[in-house]
C-alpha positions as CSV (number, residue, x, y, z in Angstrom):
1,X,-12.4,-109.6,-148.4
2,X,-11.3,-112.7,-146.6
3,X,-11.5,-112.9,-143.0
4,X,-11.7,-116.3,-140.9
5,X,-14.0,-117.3,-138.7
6,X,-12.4,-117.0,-135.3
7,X,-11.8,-113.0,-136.5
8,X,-15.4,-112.7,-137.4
9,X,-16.8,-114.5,-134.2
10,X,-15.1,-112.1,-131.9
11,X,-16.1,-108.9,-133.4
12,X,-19.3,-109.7,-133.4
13,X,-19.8,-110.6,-129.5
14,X,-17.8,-107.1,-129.4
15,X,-20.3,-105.5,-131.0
16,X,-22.8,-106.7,-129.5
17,X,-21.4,-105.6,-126.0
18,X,-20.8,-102.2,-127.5
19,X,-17.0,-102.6,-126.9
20,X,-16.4,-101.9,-130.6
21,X,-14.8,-99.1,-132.0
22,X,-16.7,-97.2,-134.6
23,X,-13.8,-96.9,-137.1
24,X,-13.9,-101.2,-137.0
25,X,-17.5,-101.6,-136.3
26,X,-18.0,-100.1,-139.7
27,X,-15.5,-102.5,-141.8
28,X,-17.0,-105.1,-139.9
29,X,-20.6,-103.7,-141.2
30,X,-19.1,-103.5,-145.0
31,X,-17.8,-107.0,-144.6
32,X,-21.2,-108.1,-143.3
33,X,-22.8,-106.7,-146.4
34,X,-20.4,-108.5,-148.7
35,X,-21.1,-111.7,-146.8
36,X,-24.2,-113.6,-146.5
37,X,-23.0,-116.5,-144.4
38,X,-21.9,-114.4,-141.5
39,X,-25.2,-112.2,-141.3
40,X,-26.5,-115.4,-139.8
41,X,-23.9,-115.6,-137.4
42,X,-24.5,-112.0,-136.6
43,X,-27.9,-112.3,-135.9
44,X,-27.8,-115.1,-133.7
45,X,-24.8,-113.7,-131.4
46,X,-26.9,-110.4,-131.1
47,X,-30.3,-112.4,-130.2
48,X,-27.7,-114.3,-127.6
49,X,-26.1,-111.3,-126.0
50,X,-29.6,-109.7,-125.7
51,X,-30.9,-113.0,-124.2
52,X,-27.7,-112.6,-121.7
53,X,-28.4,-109.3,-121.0
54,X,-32.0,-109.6,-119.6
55,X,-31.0,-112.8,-117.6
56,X,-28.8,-111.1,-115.7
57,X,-31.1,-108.1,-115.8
58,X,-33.9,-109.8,-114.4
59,X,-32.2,-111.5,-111.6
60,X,-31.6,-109.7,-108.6
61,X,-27.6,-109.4,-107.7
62,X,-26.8,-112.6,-105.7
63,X,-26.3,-112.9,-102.2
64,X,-23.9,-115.5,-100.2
65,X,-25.4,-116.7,-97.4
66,X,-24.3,-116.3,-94.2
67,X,-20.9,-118.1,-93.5
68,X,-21.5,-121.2,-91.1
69,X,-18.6,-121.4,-88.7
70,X,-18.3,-125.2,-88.0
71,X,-17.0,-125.9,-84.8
72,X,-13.6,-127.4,-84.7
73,X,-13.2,-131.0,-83.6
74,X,-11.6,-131.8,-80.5
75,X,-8.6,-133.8,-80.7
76,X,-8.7,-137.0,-78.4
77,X,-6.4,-136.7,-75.4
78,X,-3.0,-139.1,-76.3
79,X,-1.3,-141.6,-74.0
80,X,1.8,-140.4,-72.3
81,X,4.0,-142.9,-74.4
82,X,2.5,-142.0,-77.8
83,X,3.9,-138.2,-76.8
84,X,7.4,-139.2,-76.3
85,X,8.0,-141.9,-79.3
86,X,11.6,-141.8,-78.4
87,X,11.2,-142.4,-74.8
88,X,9.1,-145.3,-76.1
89,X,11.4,-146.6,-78.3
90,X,14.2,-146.8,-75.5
91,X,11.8,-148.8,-73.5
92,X,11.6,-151.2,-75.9
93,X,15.1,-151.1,-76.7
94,X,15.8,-151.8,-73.0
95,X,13.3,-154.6,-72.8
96,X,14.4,-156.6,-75.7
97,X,18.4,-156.0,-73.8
98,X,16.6,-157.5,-70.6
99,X,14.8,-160.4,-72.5
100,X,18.4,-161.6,-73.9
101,X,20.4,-161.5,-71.1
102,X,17.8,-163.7,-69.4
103,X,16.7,-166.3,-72.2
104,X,19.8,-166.3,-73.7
105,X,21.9,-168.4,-71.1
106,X,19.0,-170.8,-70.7
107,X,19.6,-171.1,-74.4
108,X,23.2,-172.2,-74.6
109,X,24.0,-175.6,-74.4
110,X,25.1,-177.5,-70.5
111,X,28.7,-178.1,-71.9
112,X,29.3,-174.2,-72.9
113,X,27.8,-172.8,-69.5
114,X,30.0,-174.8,-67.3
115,X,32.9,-172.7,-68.3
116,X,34.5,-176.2,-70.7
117,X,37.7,-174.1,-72.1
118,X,39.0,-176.9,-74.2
119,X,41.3,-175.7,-76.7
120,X,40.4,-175.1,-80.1
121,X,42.7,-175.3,-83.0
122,X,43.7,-172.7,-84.8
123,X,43.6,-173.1,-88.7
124,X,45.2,-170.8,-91.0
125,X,43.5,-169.5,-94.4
126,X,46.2,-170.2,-96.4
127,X,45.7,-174.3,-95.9
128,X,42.5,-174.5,-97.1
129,X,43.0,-171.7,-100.2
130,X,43.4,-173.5,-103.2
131,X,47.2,-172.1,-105.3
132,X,46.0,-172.8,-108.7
133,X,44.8,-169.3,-109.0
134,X,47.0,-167.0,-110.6
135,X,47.1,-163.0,-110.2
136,X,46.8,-160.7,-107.1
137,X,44.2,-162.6,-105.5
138,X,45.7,-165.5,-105.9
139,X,46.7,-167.8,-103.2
140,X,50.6,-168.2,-103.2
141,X,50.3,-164.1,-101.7
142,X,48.4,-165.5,-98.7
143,X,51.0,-168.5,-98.2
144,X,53.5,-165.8,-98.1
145,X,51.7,-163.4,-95.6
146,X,53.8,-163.2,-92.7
147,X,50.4,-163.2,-90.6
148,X,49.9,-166.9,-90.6
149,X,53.7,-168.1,-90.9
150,X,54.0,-166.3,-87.8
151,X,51.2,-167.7,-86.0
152,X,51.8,-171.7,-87.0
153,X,49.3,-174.0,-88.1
154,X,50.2,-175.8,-84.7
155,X,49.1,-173.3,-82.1
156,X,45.8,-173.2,-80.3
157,X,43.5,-170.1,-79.3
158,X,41.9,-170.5,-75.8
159,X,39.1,-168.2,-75.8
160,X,37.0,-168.0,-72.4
161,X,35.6,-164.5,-72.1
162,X,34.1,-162.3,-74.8
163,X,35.5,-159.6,-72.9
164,X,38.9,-160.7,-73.0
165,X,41.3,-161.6,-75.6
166,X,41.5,-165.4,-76.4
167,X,45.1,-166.6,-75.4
168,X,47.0,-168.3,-78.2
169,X,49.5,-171.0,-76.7
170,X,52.5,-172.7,-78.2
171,X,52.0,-175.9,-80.1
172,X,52.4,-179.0,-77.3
């Protein structure tokens, strides 16, 4: 009979735990017989369940100690503005708006803040596009835009507000 060692192992903790049936544990007995080099092995699992047995035996069934309830930590009191991180961020928002609107004039140049509305030319896109380029991005489509052909290379854009549109006047 061939059997492998895996097969053997667990019929033999089996029986020793006396979970065996009798049909098997008797072919397991017979194979035993037939099989020197697993009486060994039997011998030393049976020694190892008995050894089992009376440790746990001997010991008296374990008992949890009692179950500590640890207190639970207090959690520090937070700051008005750490509750309301979005009221926060508005403050900030507002104060950065505040900061710009009073260090940004003092920032501008003398010539810009006393309201100079010189005229500035206006140059078109086409002028400084070069027309060697071929294909649909290429620059003879932008010559022949009827954006800057209406507006003129010779006009000039007065722009004094940001609020307002910049006026565009006739060349003089």
């Amino acid at each position: 009979m061939i059997m492998d060692a895996e097969t053997v192992d667990r019929l033999l903790i089996d029986r020793a735990l006396g979970e065996l049936p009798p049909d098997t544990a008797a072919l397991l007995a017979a194979f035993l017989e037939k099989s020197p080099e697993y009486q060994e092995l039997a011998a030393d699992t049976e020694l190892t369940m008995h050894a089992a047995r009376a440790a746990l035996a001997s010991s008296p069934s374990a008992e949890l100690p009692p179950l500590k309830c640890l207190p639970v930590p207090q959690q520090p009191v937070r700051k008005v503005f750490e509750l309301r991180p979005a009221l926060n961020a508005a403050w900030k928002l507002a104060a950065c708006f505040l900061a710009g609107c009073v260090i940004g004039p003092l920032l501008v140049s003398p010539s810009r803040r006393a309201g100079d509305s010189r005229p500035v030319p206006i140059q078109t896109a086409a002028a400084s596009i070069s027309s060697e380029e071929p294909g649909f991005w290429s620059a003879s489509l932008v010559h022949h835009s009827p954006v800057p052909s209406r507006m003129g290379a010779s006009r000039q854009l007065i722009w004094q507000s940001p609020v307002q549109k910049p006026l565009i006047l006739p060349a003089s």
